[in-house]
C-alpha positions as CSV (number, residue, x, y, z in Angstrom):
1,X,65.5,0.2,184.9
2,X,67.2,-1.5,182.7
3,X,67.7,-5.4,183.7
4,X,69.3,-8.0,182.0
5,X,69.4,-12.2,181.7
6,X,72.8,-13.7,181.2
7,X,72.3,-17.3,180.1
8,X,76.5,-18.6,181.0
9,X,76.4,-21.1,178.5
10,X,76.2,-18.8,175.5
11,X,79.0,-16.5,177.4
12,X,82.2,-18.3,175.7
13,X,85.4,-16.6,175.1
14,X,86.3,-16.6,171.3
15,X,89.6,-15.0,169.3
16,X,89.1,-11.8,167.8
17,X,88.5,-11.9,164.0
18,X,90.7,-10.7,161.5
19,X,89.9,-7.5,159.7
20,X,88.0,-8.8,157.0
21,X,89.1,-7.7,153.3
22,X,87.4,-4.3,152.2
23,X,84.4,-5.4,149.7
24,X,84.7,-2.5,146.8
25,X,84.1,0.5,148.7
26,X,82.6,-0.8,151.3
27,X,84.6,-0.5,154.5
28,X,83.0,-2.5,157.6
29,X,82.1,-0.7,161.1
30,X,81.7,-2.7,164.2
31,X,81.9,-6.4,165.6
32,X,79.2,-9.2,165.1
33,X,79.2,-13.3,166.6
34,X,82.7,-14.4,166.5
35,X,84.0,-11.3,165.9
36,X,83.5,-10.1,169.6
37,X,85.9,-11.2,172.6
38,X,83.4,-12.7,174.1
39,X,80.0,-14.3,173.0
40,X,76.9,-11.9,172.7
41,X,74.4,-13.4,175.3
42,X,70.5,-12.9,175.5
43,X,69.7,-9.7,177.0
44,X,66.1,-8.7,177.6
45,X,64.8,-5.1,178.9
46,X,61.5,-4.6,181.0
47,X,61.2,-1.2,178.8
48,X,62.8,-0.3,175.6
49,X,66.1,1.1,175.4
50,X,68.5,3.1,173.2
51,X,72.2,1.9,173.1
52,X,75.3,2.7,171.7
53,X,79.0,1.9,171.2
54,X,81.1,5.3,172.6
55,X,84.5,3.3,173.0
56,X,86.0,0.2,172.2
57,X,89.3,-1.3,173.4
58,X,90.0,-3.0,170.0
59,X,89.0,-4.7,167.0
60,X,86.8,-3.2,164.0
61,X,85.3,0.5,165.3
62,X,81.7,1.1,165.7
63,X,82.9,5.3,164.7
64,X,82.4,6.3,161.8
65,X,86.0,7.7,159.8
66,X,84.8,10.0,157.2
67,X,81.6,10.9,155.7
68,X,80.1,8.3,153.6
69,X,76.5,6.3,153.6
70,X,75.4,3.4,155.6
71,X,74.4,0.7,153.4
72,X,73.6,-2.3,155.5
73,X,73.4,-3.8,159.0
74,X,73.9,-7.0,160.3
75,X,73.7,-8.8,163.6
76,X,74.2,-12.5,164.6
77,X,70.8,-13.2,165.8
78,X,70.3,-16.1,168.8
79,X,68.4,-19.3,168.5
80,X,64.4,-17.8,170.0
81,X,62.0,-17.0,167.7
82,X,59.8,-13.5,167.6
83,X,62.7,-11.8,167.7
84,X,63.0,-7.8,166.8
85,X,65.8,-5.7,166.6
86,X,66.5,-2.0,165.7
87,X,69.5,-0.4,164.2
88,X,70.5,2.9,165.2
89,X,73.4,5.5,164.1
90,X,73.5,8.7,167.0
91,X,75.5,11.7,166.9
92,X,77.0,11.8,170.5
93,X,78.2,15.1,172.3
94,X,78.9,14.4,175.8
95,X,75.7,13.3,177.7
96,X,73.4,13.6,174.8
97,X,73.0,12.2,171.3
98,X,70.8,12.7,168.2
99,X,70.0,10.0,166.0
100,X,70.8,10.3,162.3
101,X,69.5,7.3,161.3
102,X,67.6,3.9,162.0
103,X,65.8,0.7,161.1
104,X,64.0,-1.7,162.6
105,X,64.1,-5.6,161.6
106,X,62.3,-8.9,162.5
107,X,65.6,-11.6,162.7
108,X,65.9,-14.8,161.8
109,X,66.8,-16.9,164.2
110,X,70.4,-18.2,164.7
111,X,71.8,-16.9,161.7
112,X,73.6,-13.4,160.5
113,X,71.6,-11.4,159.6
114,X,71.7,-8.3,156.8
115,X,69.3,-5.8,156.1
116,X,70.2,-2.8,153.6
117,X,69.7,1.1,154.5
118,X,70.5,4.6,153.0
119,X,71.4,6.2,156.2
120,X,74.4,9.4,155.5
121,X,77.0,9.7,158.0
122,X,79.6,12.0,159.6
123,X,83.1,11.3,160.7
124,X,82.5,10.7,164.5
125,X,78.8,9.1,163.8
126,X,78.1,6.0,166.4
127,X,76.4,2.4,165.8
128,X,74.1,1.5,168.2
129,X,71.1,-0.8,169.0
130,X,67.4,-0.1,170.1
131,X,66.2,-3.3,172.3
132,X,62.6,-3.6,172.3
133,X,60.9,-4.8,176.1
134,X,60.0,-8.2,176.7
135,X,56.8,-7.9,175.3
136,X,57.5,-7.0,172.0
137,X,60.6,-9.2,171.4
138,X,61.8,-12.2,172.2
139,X,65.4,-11.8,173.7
140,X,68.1,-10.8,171.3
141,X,72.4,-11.6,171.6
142,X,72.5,-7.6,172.1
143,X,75.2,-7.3,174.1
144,X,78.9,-9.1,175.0
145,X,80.1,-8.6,178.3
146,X,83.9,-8.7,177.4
147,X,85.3,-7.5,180.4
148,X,87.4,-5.1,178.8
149,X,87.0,-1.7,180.7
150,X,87.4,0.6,177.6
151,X,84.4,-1.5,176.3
152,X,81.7,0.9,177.4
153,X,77.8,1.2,176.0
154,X,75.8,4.1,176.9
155,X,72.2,4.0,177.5
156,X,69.2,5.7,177.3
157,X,65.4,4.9,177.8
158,X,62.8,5.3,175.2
159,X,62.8,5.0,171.4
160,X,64.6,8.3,169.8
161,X,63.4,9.3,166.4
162,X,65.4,9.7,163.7
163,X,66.2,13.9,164.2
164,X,65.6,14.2,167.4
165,X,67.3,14.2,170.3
166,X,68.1,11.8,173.3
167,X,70.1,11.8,176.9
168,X,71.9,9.1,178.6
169,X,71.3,7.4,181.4
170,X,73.9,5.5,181.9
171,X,77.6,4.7,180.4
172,X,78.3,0.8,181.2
173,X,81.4,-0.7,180.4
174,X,82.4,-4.1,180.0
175,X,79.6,-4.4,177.1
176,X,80.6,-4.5,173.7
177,X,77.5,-4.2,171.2
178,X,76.8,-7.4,168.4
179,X,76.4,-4.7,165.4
180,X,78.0,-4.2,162.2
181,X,77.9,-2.2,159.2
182,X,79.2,-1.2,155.9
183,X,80.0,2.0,154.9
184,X,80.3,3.5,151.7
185,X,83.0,6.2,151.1
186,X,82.9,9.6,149.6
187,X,84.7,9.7,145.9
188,X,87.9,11.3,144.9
189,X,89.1,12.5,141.9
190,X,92.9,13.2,141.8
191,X,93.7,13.0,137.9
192,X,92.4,13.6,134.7
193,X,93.8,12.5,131.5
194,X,94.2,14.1,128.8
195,X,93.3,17.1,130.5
196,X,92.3,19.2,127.3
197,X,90.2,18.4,124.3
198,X,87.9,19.9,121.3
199,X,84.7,21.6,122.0
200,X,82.8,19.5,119.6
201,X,83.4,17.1,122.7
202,X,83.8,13.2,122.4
203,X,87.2,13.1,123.8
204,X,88.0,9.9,125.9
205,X,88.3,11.4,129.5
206,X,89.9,8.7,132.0
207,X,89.6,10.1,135.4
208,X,91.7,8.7,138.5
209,X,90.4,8.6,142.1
210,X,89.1,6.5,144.7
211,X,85.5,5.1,145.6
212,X,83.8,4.8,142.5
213,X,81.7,1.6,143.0
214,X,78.5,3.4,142.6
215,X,78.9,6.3,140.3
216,X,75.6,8.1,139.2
217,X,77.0,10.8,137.0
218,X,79.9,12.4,135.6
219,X,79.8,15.7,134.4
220,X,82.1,18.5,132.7
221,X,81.4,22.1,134.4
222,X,77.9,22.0,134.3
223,X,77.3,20.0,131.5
224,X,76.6,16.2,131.6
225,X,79.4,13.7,130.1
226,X,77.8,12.3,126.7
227,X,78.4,9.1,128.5
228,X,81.0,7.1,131.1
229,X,82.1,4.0,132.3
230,X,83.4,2.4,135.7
231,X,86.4,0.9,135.1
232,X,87.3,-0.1,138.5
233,X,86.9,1.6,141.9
234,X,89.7,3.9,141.0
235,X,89.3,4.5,137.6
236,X,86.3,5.7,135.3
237,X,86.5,6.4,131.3
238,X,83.9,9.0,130.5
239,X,83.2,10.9,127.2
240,X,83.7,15.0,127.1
241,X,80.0,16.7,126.2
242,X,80.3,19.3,123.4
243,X,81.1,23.2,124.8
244,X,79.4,26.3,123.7
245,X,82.9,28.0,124.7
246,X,86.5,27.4,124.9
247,X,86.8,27.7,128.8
248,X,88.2,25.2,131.6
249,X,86.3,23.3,133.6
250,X,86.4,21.1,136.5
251,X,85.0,17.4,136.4
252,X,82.9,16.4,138.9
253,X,82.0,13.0,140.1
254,X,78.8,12.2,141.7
255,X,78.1,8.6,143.6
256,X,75.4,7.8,146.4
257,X,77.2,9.0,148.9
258,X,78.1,12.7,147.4
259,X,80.4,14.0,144.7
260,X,83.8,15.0,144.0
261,X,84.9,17.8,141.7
262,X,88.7,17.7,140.4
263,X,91.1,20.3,141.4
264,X,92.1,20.1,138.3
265,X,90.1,21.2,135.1
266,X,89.3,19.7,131.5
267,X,90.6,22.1,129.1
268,X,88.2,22.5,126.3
269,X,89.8,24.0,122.9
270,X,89.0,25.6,119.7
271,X,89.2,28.1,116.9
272,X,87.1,31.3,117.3
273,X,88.2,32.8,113.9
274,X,89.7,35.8,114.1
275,X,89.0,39.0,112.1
276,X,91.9,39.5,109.3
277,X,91.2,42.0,106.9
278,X,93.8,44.0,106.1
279,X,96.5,41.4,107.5
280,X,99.7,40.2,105.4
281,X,99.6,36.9,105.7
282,X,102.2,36.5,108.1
283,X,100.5,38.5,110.3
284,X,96.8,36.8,109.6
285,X,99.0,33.2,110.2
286,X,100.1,34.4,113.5
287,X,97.2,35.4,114.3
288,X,95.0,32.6,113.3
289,X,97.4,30.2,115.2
290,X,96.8,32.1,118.6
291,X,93.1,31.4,117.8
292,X,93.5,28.1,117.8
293,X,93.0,28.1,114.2
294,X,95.1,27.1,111.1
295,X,95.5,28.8,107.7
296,X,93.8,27.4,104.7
297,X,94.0,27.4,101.5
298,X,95.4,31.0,100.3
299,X,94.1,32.8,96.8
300,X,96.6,36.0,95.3
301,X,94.0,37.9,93.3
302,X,94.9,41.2,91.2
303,X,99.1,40.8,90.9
304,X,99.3,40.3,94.6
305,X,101.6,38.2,96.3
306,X,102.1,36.1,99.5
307,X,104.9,38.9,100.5
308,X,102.6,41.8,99.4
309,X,99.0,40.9,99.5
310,X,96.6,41.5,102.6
311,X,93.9,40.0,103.3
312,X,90.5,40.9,102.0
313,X,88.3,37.8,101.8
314,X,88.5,34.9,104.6
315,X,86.1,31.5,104.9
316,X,84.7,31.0,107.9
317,X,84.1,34.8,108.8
318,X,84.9,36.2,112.0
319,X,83.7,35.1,115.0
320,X,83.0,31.5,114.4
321,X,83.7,29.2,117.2
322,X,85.1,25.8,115.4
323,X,87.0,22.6,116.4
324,X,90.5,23.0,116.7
325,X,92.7,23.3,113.9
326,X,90.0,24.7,111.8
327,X,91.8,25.6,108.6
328,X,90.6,29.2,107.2
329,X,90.8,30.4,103.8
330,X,92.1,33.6,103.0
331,X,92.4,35.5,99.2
332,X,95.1,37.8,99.1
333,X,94.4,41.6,97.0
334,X,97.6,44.3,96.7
């Protein structure tokens, strides 16, 4: 069973803490120290347990929002040394839970202490401890008894693996667990600007959206940005690659935690020129400018005329697929 040693001088009441700022796109997940109600107190198990945080009655939430990815722990170790602590995130339905993620850590005493992991989350994903028996670790400021009946823990004996599977023993309150952790967020993109540009690439792409502290690639349909740069968490600059076609395509923004592709697409343009002979030259320059194309310089040959002539010579020939606003010369024969 699951026992534990209350030592009353380290059971003080403290203020809650004000929600710290967000650091980047970090957001932070649970209470540590001074952050709880009440002081954490030294608990210590005569077997190992599993424990997590299913409600709280206020403060910073130990549920995860939104998908993101776990990228450190921390927890306000007490004064013993030898001490050893595990981190856990479980997915709870009802009496059971499967864990999704953990670490273990030696701590140093009478500090806070952070550790970084690479554990992915889902929106409803729990923090939660793994206390190690008396023989293994000294005792660790697990647990604060807060008094607050919405404060509840649940329990479970054992060690659960990451990917499997665990059932609870027991749902306590008035325990409030002494874990935090950061969470990165999924990106967004919600603009892009300017929205079209040539096929040769190189245009100057600056895409809006949220959560881009650690971007790992950009890309345009398929096709990786030449390059790109963070200009802030909402903000990145990244260069159009060149475009075998003049198609739209959507950007998509990839950080640790996932990626984000834009509703909207990048409009890549050009001039596929068209076939014209036979054309007046009204006709060819109408038709060259729904191309994307521009005419050239134009040659009368043989007593032909702009008015008269058609066209029976053009540079590029048909077919080729140039920047926009390729000009395209064009003689003129009766």
């Amino acid at each position: 069973m699951r026992t534990l040693r209350i030592v009353p001088a380290l059971v003080a009441l403290a203020a809650f803490a004000l929600l710290p700022g967000v650091a980047g796109a970090q957001v932070k997940l649970g209470q540590t120290g001074s952050e709880l109600p009440v002081a954490p107190f030294p608990c210590e198990f005569s077997e190992p347990y599993d424990e997590f945080q299913v409600s709280i009655a206020g403060g910073d939430s130990y549920t995860v929002p939104t998908p993101g990815l776990i990228t450190s722990w921390s927890h306000s170790a007490g004064p013993d040394a030898g001490q050893k602590l595990g981190f856990k995130v479980g997915r709870v339905a009802g009496a059971s839970f499967t864990v999704v993620g953990a670490d273990t850590q030696n701590l140093t005493p009478s500090v806070l202490n952070t550790f970084p992991v690479a554990i992915p989350v889902q929106a409803g994903d729990v923090l939660g401890l793994h206390v190690f028996d008396e023989t293994e670790s000294a005792p660790t400021l697990c647990t604060s008894q807060t008094e607050l009946l919405t404060d509840v823990v649940a329990y479970a004996p054992g060690d659960v693996a990451p990917g499997a599977t665990g059932e609870f023993e027991q749902a306590t309150p008035p325990y409030r667990l002494n874990v935090s952790a950061t969470l990165l967020l999924a990106p967004t993109i919600s603009a892009l600007s300017p929205a079209k540009g040539s096929i040769k690439g190189g245009a100057k792409v600056v895409v809006t959206g949220t959560e881009f502290g650690q971007v790992q690639s950009v890309s345009f349909g398929s096709a990786a940005a030449k390059s790109f740069s963070v200009d802030s968490e909402g903000q990145i600059t990244a260069v159009a690659p060149a475009s075998k076609t003049i198609a739209k395509v959507p950007v998509t923004v990839t950080t640790a935690v996932g990626a984000a592709t834009s509703a909207s697409t990048f409009a890549y343009q050009g001039c596929k020129v068209p076939g014209l002979a036979g054309k007046k030259l009204k006709a060819a320059k109408k038709k060259l400018k729904k191309a994307g194309c521009k005419a050239g310089k134009v040659t009368t040959k043989d007593g032909a005329t702009g008015k008269t002539g058609k066209v029976s010579k053009q540079s590029p020939k048909p077919g080729k697929l140039l920047a926009p606003g390729t000009k395209v010369k064009l003689t003129l024969k009766p």
